[in-house]
N, C-alpha and C positions, 0 to 999 in steps of 0.2 A: 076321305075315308076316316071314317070313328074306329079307335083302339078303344074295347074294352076294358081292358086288361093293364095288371101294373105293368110300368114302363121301367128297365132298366137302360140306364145309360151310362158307359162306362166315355169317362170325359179325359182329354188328352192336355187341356191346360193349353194348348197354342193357343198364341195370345189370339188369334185370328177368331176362336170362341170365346174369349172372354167379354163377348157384346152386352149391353144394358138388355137387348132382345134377347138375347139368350136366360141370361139371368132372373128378366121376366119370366120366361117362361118356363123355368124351373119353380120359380118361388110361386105363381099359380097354380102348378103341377104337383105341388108337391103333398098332396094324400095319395098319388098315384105313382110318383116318380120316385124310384129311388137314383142317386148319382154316386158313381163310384170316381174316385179324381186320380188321376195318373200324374205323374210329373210331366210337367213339357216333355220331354225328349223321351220317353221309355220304351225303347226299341224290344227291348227283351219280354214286354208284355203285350206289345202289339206286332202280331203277326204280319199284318201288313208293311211294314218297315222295312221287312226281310225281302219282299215282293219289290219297292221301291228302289232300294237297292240293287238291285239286277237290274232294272228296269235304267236305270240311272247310268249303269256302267255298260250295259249293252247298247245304250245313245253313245256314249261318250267314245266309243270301239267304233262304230259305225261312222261316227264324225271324223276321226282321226283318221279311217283310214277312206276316206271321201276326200280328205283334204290332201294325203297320201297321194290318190289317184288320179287327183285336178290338181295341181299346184296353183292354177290360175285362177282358181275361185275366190 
């Protein structure tokens, strides 16, 4: 699929993005792209963080009380 249209990307800085391929593909992109750069860690700007979080401590709830109700596992 072709995007017309400018491309904004709002970038999180985990290092796991900061690839030669990614940066290609910015610095090619770029009459099209704009990039906005967050710090690694900005929980309070990414909603999704707040999602991961629950998600995180709703395993960790479930494990414990698995392990709770197996001892022998």
């Amino acid at each position: 699929m072709q995007l017309g249209g400018p491309i904004v990307l709002v970038w999180d800085n985990v290092r796991l993005h900061l690839t030669a391929g990614l940066r290609e593909f910015i610095a090619a992109n770029a009459d099209r792209l704009t990039v906005f750069q967050l710090s690694a860690y900005a929980a309070d700007l990414n909603p999704q963080e707040g999602i991961w979080s629950l998600v995180k401590r709703a395993i960790g709830t479930s494990l414990q009380l698995t392990a709770a109700r197996s001892p022998g596992l």
